[in-house]
SEVODREN-108714 format. One line per field, with one value per residue: x, y, z of N, C-alpha, C, CB in turn; residue in three letters. Coordinates in steps of 0.2 Angstrom, whole numbers. Glycine has a CB too. Layout:
BEGIN
n_X X, ... $
n_Y Y, ... $
n_Z Z, ... $
ca_X X, ... $
ca_Y Y, ... $
ca_Z Z, ... $
c_X X, ... $
c_Y Y, ... $
c_Z Z, ... $
cb_X X, ... $
cb_Y Y, ... $
cb_Z Z, ... $
type ALA, ... $
END
This chain:
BEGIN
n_X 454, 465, 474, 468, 460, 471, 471, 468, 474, 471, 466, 479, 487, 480, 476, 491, 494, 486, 494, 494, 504, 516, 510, 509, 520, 526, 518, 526, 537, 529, 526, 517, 514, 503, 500, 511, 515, 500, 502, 514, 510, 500, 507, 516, 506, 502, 514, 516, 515, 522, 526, 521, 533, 544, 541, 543, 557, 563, 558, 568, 565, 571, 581, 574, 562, 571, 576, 566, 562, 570, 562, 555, 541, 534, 526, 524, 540, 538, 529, 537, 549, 543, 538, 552, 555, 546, 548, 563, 562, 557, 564, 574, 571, 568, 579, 586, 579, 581, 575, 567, 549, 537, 518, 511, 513, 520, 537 $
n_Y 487, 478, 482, 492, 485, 482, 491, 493, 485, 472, 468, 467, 457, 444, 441, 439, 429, 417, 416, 424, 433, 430, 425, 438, 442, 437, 442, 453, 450, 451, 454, 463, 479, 487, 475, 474, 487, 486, 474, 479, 491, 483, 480, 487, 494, 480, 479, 488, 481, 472, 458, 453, 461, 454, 443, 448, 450, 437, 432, 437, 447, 463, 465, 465, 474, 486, 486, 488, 502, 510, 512, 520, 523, 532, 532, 518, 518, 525, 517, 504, 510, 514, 502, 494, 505, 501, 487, 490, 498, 492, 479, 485, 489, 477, 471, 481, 480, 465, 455, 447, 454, 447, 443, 431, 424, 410, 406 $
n_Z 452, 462, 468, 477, 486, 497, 504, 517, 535, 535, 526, 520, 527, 527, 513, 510, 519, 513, 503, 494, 488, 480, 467, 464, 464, 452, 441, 437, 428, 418, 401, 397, 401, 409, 416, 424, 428, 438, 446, 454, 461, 469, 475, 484, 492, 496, 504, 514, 527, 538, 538, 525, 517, 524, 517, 504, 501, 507, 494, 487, 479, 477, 467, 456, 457, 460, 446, 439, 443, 435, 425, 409, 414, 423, 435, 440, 441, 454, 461, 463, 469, 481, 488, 488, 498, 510, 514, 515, 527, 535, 537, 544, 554, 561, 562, 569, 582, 586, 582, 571, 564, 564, 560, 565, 551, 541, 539 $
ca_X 461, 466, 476, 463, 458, 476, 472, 467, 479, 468, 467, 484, 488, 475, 480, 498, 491, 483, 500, 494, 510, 519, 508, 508, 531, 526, 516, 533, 540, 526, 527, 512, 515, 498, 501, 516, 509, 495, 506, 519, 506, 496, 514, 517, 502, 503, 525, 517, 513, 532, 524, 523, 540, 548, 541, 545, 563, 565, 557, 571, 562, 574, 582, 567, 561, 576, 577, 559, 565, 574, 556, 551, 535, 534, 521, 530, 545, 535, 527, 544, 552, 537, 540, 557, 555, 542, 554, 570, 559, 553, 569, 579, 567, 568, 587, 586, 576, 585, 572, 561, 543, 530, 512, 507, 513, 524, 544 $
ca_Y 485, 473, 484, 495, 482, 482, 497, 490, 480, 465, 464, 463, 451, 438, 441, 435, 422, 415, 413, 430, 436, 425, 426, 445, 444, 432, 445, 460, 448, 451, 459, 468, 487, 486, 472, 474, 494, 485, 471, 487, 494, 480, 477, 495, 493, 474, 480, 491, 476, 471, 453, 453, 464, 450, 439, 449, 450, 431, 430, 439, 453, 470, 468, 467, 482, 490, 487, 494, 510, 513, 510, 527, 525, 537, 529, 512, 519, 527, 509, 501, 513, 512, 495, 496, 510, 497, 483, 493, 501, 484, 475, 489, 491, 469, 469, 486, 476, 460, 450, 448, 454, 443, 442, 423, 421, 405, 410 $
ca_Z 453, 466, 473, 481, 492, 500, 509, 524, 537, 537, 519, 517, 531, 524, 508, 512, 522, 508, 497, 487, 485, 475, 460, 460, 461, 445, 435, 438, 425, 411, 394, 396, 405, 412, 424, 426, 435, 444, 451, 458, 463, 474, 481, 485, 495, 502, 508, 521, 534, 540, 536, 517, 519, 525, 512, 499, 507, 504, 488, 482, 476, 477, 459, 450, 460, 457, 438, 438, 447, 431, 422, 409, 417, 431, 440, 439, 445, 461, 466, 464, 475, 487, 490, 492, 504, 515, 514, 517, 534, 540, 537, 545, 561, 563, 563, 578, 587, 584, 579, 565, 565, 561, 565, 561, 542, 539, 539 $
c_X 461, 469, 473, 462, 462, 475, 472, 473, 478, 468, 474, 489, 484, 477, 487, 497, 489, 488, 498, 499, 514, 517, 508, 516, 529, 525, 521, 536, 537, 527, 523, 513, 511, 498, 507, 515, 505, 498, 510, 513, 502, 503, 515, 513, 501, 511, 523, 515, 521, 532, 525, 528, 544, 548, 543, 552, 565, 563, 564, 571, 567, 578, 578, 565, 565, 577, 570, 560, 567, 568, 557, 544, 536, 532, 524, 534, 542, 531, 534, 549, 549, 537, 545, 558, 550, 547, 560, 569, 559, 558, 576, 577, 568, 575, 588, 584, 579, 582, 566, 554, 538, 525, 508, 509, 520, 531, 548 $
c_Y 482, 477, 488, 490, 480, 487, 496, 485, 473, 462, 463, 457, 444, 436, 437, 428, 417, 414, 417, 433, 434, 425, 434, 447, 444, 439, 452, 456, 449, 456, 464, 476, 486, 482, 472, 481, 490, 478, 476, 490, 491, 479, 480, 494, 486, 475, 484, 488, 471, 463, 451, 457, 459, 445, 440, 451, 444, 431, 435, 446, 460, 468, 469, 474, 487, 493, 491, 500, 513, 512, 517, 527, 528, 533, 521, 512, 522, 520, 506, 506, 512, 507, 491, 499, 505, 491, 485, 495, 495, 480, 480, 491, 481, 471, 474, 481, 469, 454, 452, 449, 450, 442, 436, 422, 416, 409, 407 $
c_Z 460, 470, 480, 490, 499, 506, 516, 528, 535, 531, 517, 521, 527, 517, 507, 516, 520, 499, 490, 483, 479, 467, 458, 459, 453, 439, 436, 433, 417, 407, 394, 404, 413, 418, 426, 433, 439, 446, 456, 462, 469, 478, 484, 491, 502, 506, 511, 528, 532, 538, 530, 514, 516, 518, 504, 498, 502, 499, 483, 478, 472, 468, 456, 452, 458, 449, 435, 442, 441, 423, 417, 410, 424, 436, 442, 444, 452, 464, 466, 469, 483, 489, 491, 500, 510, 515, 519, 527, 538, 542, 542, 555, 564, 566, 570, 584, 589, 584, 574, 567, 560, 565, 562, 554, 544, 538, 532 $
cb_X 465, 470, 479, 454, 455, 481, 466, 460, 479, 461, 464, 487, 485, 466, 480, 502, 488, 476, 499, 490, 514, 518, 501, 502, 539, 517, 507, 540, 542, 519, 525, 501, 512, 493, 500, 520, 503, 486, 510, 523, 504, 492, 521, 514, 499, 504, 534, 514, 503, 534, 519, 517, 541, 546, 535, 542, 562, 564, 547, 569, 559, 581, 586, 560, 563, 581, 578, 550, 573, 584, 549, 552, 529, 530, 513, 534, 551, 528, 521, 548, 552, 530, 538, 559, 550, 533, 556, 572, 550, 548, 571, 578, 554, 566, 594, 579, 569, 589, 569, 560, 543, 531, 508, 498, 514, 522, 549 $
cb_Y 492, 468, 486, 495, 475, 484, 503, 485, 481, 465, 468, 468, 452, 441, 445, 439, 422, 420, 404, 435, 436, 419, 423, 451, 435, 424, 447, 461, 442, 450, 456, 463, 495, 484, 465, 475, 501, 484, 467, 496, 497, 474, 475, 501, 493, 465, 484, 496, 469, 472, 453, 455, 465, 448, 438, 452, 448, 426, 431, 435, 455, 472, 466, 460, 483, 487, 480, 490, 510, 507, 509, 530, 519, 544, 528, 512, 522, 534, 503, 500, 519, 513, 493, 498, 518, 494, 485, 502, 505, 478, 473, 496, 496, 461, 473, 494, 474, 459, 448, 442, 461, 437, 449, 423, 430, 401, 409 $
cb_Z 453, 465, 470, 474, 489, 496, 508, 523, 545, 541, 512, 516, 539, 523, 507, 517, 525, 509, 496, 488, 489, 477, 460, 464, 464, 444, 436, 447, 428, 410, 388, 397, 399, 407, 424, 421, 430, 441, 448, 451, 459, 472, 480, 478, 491, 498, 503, 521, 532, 552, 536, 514, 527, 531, 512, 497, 517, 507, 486, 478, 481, 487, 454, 452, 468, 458, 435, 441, 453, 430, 428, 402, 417, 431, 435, 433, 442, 460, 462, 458, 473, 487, 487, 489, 502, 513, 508, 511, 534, 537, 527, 539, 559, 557, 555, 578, 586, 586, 584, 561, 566, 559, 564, 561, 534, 532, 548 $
type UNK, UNK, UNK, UNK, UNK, UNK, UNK, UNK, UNK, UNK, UNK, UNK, UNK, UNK, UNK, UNK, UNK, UNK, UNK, UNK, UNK, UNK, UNK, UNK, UNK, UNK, UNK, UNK, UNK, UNK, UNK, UNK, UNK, UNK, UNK, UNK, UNK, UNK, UNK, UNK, UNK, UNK, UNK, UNK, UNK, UNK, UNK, UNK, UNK, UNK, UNK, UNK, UNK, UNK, UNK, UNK, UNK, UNK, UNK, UNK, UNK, UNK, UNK, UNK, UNK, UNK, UNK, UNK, UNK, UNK, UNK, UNK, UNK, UNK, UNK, UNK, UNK, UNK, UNK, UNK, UNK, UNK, UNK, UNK, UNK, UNK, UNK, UNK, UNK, UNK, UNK, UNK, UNK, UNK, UNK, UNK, UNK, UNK, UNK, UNK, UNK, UNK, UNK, UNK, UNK, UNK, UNK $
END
């Protein structure tokens, strides 16, 4: 799973850096369960760098999240929350400070 490789800070800065997010919002829209869980789940993971946060901020993201909250896969609804929860943290800690946190990724 892709997501594994998230664990790390650096993988997930690089990763974002490299315009990985986007394709894995894409796969939150597919029919199949399967990717759909292992997209939530790499996100879950890349939404704890304030970085790809942000990115997933502007892309829109939080209904989709939401509407998977209301998932009957448990596991599902625990990455969509968890990725809210990094999100909501990062977007909540920029605004205190009163500026956005970013570490080199495109705005």
């Amino acid at each position: 799973c892709v997501c594994v490789c998230f664990s790390a800070e650096t993988s997930r800065f690089y990763f974002a850096k490299l315009n990985g997010v986007t394709p894995l919002v894409s796969y939150l829209h597919s029919q199949d369960l399967d990717v759909v869980r292992s997209a939530s789940t790499a996100l879950n993971q890349l939404a704890k760098d304030a970085n790809v946060s942000n990115l997933l901020l502007k892309a829109q993201i939080v209904p989709v999240l939401l509407a998977l909250c209301g998932s009957e896969d448990d596991d599902l609804q625990d990455e969509a929350a968890g990725t809210l929860a990094s999100i909501r943290r990062f977007h909540q800690s920029s605004r205190k400070s009163g500026k956005p946190k970013h570490h080199g990724l495109g705005s």
